[in-house]
N, C-alpha and C positions, 0 to 999 in steps of 0.2 A: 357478639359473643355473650353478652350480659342476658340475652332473650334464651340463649342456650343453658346457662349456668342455673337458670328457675327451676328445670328437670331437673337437676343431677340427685334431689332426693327419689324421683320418680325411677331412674337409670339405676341408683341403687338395689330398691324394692325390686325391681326385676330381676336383678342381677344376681341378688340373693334367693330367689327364688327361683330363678331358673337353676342354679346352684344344687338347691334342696331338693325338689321334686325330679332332676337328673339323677343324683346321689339317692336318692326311696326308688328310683326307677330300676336303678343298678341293683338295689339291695333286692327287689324283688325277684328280678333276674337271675340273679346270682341264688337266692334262695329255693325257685323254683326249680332252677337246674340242679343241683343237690337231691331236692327230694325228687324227682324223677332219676334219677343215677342211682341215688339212696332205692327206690323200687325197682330198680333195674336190676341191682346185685341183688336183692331178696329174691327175685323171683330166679336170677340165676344159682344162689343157695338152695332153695325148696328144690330146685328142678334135679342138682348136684344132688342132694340128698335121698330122693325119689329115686335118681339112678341108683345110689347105693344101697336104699332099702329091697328093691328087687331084685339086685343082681345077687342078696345074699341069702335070698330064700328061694 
């Protein structure tokens, strides 16, 4: 157990990093899908609007 115990700063560093770069993986995720949704209503606004501007002329 003593030969195990010489990693545990190593188990750390991992652990916190697998941590961090999960948690920036989500953030990106989470970010991308927004501005894609975010594009997805504009284009269904322009299109809404477009119907309205024709139908009133």
């Amino acid at each position: 157990m003593s030969g195990f115990s010489e990693h545990f700063g190593w188990l750390e560093i991992v652990f916190t990093a697998v941590i961090a770069l999960g948690f920036g993986g989500y953030q990106l995720w989470s970010v991308n899908r927004e501005i894609r949704a975010d594009r997805e209503r504009a284009a269904r606004d322009r299109a809404a609007q477009g119907d309205k501007d024709s139908s009133a002329g």
